[in-house]
C-alpha positions as CSV (number, residue, x, y, z in Angstrom):
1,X,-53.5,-62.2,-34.1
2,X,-52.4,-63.8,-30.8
3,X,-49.2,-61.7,-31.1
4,X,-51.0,-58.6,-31.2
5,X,-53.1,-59.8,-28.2
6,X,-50.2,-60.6,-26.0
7,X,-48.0,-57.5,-27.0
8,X,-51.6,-55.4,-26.1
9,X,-51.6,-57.3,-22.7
10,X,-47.9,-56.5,-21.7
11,X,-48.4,-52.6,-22.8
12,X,-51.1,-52.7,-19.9
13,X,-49.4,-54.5,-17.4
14,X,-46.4,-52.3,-17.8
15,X,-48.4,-49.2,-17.7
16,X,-50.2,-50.6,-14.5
17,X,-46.9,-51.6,-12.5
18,X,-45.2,-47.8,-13.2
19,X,-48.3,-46.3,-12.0
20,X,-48.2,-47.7,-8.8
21,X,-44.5,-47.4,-8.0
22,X,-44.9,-43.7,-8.8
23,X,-42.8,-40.8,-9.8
24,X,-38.9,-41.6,-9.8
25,X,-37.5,-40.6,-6.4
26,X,-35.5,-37.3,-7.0
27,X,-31.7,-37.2,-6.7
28,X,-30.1,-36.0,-3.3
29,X,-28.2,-32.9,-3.3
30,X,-25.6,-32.4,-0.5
31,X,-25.1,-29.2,0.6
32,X,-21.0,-28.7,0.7
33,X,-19.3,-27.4,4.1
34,X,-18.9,-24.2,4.8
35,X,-15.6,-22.8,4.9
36,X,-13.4,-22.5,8.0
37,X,-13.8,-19.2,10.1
38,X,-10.6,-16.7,9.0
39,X,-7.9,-16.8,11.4
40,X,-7.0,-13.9,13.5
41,X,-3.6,-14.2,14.1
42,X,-1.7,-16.6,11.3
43,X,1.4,-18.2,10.6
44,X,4.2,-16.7,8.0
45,X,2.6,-13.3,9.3
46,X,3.9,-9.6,8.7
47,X,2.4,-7.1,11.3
48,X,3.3,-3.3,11.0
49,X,3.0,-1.2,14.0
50,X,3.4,2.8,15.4
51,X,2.4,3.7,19.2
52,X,2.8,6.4,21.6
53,X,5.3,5.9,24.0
54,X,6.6,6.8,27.7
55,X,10.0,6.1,29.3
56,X,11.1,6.8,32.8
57,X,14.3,6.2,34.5
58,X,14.3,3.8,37.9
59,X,16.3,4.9,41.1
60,X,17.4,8.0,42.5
61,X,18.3,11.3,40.2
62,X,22.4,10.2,40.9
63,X,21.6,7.7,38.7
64,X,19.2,8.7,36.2
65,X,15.9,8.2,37.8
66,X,15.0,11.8,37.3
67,X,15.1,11.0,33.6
68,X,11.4,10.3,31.5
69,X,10.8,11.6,28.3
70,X,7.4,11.2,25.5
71,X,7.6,10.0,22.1
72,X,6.6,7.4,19.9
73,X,8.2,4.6,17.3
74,X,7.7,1.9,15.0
75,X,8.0,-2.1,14.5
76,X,7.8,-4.4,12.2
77,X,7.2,-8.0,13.4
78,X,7.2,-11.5,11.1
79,X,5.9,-14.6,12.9
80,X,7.1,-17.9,11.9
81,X,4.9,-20.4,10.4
82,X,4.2,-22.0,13.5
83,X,2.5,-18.8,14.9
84,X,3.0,-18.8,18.1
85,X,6.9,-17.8,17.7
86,X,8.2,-14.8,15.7
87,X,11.1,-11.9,15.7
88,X,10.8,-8.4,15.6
89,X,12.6,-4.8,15.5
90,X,11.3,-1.9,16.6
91,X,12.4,1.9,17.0
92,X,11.3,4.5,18.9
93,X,12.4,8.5,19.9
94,X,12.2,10.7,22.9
95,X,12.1,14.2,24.2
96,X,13.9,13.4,27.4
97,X,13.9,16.0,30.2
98,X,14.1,15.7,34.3
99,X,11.3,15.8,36.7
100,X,13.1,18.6,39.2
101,X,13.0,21.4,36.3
102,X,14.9,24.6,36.8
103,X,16.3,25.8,39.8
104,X,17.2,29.3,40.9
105,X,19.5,30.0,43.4
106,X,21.9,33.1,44.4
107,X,25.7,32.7,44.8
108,X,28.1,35.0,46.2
109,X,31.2,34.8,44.2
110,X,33.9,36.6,46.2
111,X,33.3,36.3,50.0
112,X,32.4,39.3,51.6
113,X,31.9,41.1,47.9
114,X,28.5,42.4,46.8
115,X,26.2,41.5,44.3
116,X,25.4,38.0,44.8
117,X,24.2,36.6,41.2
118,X,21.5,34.5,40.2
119,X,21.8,31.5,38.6
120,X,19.6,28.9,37.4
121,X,20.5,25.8,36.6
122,X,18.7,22.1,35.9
123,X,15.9,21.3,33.6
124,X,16.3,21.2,29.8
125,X,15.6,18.4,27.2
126,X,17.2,16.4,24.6
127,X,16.0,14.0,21.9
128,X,17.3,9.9,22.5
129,X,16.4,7.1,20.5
130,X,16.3,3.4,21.3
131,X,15.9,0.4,19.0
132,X,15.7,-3.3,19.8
133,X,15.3,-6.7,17.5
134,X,13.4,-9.0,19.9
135,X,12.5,-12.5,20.1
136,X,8.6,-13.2,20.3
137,X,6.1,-15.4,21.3
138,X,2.4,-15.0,21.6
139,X,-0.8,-17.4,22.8
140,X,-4.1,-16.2,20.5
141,X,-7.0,-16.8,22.8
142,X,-9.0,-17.5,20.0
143,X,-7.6,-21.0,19.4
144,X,-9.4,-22.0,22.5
145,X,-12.4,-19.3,22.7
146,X,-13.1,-18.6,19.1
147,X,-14.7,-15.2,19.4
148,X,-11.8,-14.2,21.7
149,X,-9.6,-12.7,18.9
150,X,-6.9,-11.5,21.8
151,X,-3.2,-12.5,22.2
152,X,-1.2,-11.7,25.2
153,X,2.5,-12.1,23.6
154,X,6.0,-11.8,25.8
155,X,9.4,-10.7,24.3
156,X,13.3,-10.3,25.4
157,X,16.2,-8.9,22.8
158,X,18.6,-6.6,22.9
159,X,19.6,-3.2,21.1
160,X,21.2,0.3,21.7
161,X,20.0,3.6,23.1
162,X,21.9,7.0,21.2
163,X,21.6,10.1,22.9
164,X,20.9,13.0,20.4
165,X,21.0,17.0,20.3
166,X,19.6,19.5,22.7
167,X,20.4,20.7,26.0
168,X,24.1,19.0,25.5
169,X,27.7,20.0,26.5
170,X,28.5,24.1,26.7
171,X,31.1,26.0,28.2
172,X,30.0,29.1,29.9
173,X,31.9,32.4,30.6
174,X,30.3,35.3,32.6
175,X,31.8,38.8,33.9
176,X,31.0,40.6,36.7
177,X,31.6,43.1,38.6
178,X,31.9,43.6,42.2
179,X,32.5,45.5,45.6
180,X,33.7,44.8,48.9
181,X,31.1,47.1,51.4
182,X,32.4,46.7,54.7
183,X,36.6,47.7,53.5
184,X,35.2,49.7,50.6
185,X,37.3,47.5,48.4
186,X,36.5,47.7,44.5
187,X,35.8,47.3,41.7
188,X,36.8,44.0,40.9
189,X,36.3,42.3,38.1
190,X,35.3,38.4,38.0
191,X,35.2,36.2,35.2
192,X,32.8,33.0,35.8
193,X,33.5,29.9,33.9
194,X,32.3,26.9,33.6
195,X,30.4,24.2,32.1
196,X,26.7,22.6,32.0
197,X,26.0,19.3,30.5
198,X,22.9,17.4,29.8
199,X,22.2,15.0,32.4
200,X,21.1,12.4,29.7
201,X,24.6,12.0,28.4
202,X,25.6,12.2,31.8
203,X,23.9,8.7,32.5
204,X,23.9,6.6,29.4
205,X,26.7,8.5,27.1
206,X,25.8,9.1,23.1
207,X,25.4,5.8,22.5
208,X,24.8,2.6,24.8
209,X,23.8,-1.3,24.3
210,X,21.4,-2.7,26.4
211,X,19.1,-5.5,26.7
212,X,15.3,-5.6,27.9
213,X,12.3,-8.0,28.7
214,X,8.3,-7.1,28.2
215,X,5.2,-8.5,27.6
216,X,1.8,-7.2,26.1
217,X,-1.6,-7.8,24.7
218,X,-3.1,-7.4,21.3
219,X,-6.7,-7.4,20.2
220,X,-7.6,-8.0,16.5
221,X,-10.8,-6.1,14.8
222,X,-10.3,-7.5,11.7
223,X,-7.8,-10.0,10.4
224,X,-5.8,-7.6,10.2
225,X,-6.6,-4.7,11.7
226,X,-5.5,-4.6,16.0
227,X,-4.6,-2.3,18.7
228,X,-2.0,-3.0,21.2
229,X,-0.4,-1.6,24.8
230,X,3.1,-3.2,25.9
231,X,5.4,-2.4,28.6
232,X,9.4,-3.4,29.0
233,X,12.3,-3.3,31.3
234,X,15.5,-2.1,30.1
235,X,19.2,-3.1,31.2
236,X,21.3,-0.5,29.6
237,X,25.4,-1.4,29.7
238,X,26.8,0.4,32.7
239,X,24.6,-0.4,35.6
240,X,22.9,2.2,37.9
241,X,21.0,3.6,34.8
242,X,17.4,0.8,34.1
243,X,14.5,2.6,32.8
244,X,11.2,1.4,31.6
245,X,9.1,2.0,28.0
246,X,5.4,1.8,28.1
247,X,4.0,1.8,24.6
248,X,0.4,2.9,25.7
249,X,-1.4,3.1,22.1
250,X,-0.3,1.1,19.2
251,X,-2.0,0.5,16.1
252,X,-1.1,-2.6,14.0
253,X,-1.8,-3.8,10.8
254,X,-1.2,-7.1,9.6
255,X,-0.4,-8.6,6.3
């Protein structure tokens, strides 16, 4: 009987001393980090670009400064994995003409003989290519202004420039006709020869190596979707003939 007593009066101490510590305290959950925000410009990086492009000689037209031409190209750029440094080769083609266009002028080809001829010369177009492998490096903004996803970027290499068809080398051969009108002299028959070449391969010959230094910026939309704009200096082999390449749209994609 006293054991049924005492067991009776610990059930109701126990129940007493749980209900006034109350309910068990609930477990803490901890919310994990979020992730990292994506990274605009990355290391071990393969970019893919095409732009429109202008080129224009430097100097006087003796030496090719006369010389510009439209096109576009390619490139195709891997960056190391630390990102800052990477190499690339890119391509691009022109329609090369010269800024004084056609002339007209009339030449007398026997003194004191009539007709004078026309002849126009000057003008004309040709294709030319160029292709470089550069060295690159590049500062992301966005390492030190996070919503900043721009990278000014600088490069030097060298390469070759390859003069192609149109408006080349052509021997000419005219006959004419003409009369002296103060002896009455005449007919006399004149053949005109000669040849016209294309001032292109006058100045850098079908094919050329030369070197060249640039910089540019790029802005990333996406991870990996940017637009660029660059501009360079070229040193082709053989002196008196620089020219510069300003690649004025380009649309890159990165891998």
């Amino acid at each position: 009987m006293k054991k049924i007593i005492a067991l009776a009066v610990i059930s109701t101490v126990s129940q007493a001393i749980v209900a006034f510590a109350g309910p068990p305290e609930p477990k803490q959950v901890i919310a994990p980090p979020p992730p990292p925000p994506p990274e605009f410009f990355r290391p071990n990086e393969f970019d893919i670009g095409a732009f429109a492009s202008y080129a224009r000689g430097t100097g006087s037209s003796g030496n090719g400064g006369r010389l510009h031409g439209w096109g576009g190209g390619m490139d195709f750029t891997y960056w190391f994995p630390w990102k800052y440094a990477g190499v690339r080769f890119q391509g691009a083609g022109y329609n090369v003409t010269t800024n004084n266009g056609q002339q007209t002028r009339e030449v007398t080809l026997i003194p004191g003989f009539t007709p004078t001829r026309t002849v126009t010369a000057g003008g004309g177009s040709a294709g030319a290519g160029v292709i470089n492998a550069d060295l690159m490096l590049r500062l992301p903004l966005d390492d030190f202004w996070p919503n900043v996803h721009l990278a000014p970027y600088a490069f030097g290499g060298f390469g070759g420039i390859f003069a192609g068809g149109g408006g080349g080398q052509a021997t000419v051969s005219q006959t004419f006709t003409v009369f002296n009108n103060t002896t009455g002299e005449g007919p006399r028959t004149v053949t005109l020869t000669g040849r016209r070449f294309n001032n292109l391969r006058s100045h850098f010959a079908n094919s050329r190596v030369l070197g060249r230094i640039g910089g540019g910026l790029e802005y990333r939309f996406t991870p990996h979707i940017g637009i660029f704009t660059e501009a360079s200096y070229f040193f082709p082999d053989g002196g008196n003939n620089n020219f510069w390449q300003w690649n004025f749209v380009g649309l890159r994609y990165a891998f």
